[in-house]
C-alpha positions as CSV (number, residue, x, y, z in Angstrom):
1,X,-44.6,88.8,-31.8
2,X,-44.7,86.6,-28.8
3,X,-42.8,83.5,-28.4
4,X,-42.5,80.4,-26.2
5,X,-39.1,78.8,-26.9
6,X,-37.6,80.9,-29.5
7,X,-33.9,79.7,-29.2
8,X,-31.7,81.9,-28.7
9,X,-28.8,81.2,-32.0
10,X,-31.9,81.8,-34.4
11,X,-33.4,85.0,-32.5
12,X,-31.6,87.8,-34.7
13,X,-31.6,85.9,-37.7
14,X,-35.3,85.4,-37.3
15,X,-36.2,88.9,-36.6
16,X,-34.1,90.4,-39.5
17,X,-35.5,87.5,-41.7
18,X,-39.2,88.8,-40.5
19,X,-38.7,92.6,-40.1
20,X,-39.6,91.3,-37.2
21,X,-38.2,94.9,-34.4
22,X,-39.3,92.9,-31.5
23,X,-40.4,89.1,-29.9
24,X,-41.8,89.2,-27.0
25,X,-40.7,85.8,-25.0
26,X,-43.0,84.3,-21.9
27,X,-41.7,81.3,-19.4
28,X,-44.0,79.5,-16.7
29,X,-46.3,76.1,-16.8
30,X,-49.7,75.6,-16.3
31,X,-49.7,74.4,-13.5
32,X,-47.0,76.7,-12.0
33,X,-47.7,79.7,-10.0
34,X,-45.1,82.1,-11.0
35,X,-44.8,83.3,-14.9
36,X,-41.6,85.5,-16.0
37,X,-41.9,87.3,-19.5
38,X,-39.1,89.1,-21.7
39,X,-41.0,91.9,-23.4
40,X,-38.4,94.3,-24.2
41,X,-37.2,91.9,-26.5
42,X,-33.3,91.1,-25.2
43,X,-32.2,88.3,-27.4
44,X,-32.0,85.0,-26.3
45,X,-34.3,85.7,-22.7
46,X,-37.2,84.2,-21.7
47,X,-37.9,86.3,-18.8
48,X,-37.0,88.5,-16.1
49,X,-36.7,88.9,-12.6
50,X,-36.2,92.5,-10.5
51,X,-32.5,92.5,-9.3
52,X,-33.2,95.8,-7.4
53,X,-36.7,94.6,-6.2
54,X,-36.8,91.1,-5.5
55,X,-39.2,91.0,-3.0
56,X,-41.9,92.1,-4.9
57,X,-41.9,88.7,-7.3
58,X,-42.3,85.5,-5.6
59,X,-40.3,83.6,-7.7
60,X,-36.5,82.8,-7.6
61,X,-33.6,81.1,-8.8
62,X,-31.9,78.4,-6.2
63,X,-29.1,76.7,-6.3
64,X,-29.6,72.8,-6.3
65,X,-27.2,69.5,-6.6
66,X,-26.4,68.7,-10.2
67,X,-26.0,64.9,-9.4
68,X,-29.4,64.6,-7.0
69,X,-31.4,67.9,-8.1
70,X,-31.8,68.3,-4.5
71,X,-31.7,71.9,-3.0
72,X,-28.8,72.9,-1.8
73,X,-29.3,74.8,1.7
74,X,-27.0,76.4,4.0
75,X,-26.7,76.5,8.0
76,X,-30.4,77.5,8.6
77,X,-31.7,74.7,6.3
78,X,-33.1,77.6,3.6
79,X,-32.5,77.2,-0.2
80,X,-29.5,79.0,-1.6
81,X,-31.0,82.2,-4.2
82,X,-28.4,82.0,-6.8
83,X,-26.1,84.9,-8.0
84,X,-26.4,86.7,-10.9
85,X,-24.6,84.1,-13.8
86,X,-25.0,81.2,-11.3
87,X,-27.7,78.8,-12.9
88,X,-30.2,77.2,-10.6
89,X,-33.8,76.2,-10.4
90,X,-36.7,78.2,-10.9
91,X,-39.1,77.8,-8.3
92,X,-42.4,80.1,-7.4
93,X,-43.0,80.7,-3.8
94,X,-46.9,79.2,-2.8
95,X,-48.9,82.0,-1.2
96,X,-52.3,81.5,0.1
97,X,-54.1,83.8,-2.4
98,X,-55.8,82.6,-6.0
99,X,-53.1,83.1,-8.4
100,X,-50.4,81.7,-5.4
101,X,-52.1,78.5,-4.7
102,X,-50.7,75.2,-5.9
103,X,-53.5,73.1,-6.6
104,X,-51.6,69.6,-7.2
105,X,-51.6,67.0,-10.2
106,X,-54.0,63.9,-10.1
107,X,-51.4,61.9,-8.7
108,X,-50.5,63.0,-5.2
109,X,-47.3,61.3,-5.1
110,X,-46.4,63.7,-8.1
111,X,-47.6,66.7,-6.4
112,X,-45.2,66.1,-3.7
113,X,-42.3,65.9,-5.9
114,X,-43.3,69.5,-7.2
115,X,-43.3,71.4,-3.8
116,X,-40.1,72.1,-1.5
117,X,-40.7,73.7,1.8
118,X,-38.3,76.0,4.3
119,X,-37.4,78.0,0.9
120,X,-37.0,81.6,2.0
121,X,-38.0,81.0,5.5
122,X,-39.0,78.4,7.9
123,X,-42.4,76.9,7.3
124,X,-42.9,78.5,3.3
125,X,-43.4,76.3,0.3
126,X,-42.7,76.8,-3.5
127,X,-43.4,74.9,-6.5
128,X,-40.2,73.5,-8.0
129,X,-40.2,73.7,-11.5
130,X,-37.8,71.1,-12.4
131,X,-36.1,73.6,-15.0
132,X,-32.2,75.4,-15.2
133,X,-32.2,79.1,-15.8
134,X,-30.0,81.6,-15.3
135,X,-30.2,85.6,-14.9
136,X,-27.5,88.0,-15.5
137,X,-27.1,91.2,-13.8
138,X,-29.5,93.0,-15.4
139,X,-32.1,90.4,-14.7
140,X,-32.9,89.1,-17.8
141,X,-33.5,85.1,-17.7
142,X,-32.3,82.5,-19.4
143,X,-33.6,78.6,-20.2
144,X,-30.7,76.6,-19.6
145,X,-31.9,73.2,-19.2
146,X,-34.2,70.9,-17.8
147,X,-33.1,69.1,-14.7
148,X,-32.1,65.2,-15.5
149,X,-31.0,66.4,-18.8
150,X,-27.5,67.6,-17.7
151,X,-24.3,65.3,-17.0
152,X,-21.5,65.3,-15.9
153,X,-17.9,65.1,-17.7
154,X,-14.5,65.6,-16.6
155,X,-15.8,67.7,-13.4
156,X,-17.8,69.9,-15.7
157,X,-21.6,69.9,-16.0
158,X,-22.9,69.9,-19.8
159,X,-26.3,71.2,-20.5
160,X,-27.8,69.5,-23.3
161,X,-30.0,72.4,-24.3
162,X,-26.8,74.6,-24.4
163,X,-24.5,72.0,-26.8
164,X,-27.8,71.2,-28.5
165,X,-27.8,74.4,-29.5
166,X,-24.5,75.4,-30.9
167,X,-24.6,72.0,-32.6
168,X,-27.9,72.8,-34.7
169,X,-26.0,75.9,-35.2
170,X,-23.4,74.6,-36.6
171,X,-25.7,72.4,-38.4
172,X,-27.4,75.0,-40.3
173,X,-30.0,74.4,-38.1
174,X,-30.9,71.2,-38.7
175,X,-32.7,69.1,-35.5
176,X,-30.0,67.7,-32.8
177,X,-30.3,65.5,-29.4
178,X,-27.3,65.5,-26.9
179,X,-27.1,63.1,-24.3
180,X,-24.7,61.7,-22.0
181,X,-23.0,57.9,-22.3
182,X,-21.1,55.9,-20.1
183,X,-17.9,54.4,-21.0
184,X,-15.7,52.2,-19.5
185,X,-13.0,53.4,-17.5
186,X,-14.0,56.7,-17.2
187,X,-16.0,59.0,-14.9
188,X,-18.9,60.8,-15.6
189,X,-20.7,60.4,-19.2
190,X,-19.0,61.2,-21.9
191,X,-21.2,63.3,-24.4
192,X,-23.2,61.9,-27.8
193,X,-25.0,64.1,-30.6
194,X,-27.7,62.8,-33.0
195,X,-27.9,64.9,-35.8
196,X,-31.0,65.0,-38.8
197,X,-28.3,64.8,-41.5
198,X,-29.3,62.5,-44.3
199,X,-27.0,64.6,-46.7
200,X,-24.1,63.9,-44.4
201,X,-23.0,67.8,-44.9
202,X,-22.2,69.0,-41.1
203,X,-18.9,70.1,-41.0
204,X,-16.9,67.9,-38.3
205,X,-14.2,70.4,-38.3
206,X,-15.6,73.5,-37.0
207,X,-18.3,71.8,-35.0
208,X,-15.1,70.7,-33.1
209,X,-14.2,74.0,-32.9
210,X,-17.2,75.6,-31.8
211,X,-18.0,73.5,-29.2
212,X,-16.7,73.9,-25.4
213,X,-13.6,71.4,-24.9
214,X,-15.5,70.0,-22.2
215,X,-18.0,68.7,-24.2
216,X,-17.9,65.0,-24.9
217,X,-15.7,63.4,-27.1
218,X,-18.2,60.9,-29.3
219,X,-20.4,61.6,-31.7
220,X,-23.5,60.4,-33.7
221,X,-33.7,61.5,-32.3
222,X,-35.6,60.3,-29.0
223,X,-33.4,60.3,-26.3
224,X,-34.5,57.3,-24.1
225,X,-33.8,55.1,-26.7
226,X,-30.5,56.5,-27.7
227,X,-29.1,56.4,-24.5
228,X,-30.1,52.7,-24.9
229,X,-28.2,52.3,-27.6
230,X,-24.8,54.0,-26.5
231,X,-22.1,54.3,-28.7
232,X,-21.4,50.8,-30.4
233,X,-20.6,50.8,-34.2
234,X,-22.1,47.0,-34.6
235,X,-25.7,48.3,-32.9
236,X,-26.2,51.8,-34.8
237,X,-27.0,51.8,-38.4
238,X,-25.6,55.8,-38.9
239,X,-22.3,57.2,-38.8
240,X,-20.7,57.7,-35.6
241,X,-17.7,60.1,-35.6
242,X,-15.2,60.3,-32.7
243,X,-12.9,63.1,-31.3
244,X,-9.5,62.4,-31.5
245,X,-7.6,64.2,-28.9
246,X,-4.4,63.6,-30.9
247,X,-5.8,64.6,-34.5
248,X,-7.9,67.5,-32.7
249,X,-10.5,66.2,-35.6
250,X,-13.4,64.1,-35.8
251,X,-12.7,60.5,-37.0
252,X,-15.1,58.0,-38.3
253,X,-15.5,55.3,-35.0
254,X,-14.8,51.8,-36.9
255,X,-15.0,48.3,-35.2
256,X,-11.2,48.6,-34.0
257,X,-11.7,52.2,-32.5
258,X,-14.3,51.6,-30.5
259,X,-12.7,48.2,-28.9
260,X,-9.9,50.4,-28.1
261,X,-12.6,53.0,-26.1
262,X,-14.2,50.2,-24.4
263,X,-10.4,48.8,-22.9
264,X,-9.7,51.8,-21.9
265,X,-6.9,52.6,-24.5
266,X,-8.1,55.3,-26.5
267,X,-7.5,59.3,-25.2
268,X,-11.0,60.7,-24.0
């Protein structure tokens, strides 16, 4: 079976649910130039990459700025390849041959955006993907995260996709948007889930649990407008739950709780 996006906390569930000995898992875009495919079947992967014979693929993993999404490049002015369990961006070197060639969107403005130059070497190009993977030593590849999605909190940077993730897990697998919020008096965003619950049946206890401590410490699907919205009890119709540092436990955020957040008084 091949598969496009098969996430990775369903993938041996799925095939055992199936009979199902193998998925075959393929990553690239249309109008990309550089296509990575799993088809050994390692759970979870969506590609891979030679880590004994990188030359041979044009495509790459580089580190780039979390804040900016800017390439990060050292004294030469060349990208950065990233290290085996260091994400970056995938990016696919342009080469003048038929398959190599980056033809461009519509817009040219937009084209622009999609192509990097001085990569590998002085005067090369390569389409940026604008996505986060990461390969481990064995060069298997991994989706991450899409660039823009990610924020920052307490120094840490929290990939939606990941916490997304464990929190449909947790979930039973039921549908789940992370994003990031600001909130007064702190740094960074702090991070909000909106989960398809109607049954309110998630289990705020071990979802605490499961999820890494630097994850965001309020809780509550299109993005845009949720990030509108923020956090405040008065504007949002649903349930909003809270991390309480000191109870270790999600609370529901009343009126009074969430004056306390915006002065700066509660413990994020």
């Amino acid at each position: 079976m091949f598969g496009n996006g098969v996430r990775p906390q369903i993938w041996n569930e799925f095939t055992e649910r199936f009979n199902m000995p193998r998925i075959a898992e393929f990553y690239g875009a249309t109008e990309g130039i550089a296509n990575i495919m799993n088809i050994e079947g390692k759970p979870g992967a969506c590609g891979f990459l030679s880590v004994l014979f990188p030359m041979f693929y044009p495509a790459r993993l580089i580190r780039v700025d979390p804040e900016t999404g800017e390439a990060i490049r050292d004294s030469r002015g060349l990208c950065i390849v990233c290290k085996p369990g260091e994400p970056g961006e995938f990016v696919g070197k342009i080469r003048d041959t038929p398959l190599g060639d980056f033809h461009g969107y519509a817009d040219k403005k937009a084209s622009e955006k999609k192509v990097i130059h001085d990569v590998f070497q002085k005067g090369d190009s390569a389409f940026a993907s604008g996505d986060i993977l990461e390969m481990d030593e064995f060069g298997y590849v991994y989706f991450k995260d899409r660039m823009g999605d990610t924020f920052r909190w307490r120094g840490e940077n929290v990939s939606t996709t990941e916490v997304e993730g464990v929190v449909s897990m947790v979930a039973k697998h039921k549908d789940a948007v992370v994003y990031g919020v600001e909130v007064p008096n702190t740094e960074g965003r702090a991070g909000m889930a909106a989960i398809v619950d109607p049954e309110k049946e998630v289990d705020m206890d071990k979802l605490s649990k499961e999820l890494p401590t630097y994850l965001a410490r309020t809780f509550k699907l299109k993005k845009v407008a949720l990030l509108k919205e923020g956090f405040n009890p008065q504007e949002i119709k649903d349930q909003i739950y809270f991390l309480d540092a000191k109870k270790k436990a999600y609370v529901p955020l009343t009126e009074e709780l969430y004056k306390k957040i915006m002065d700066g008084k509660a413990g994020l």
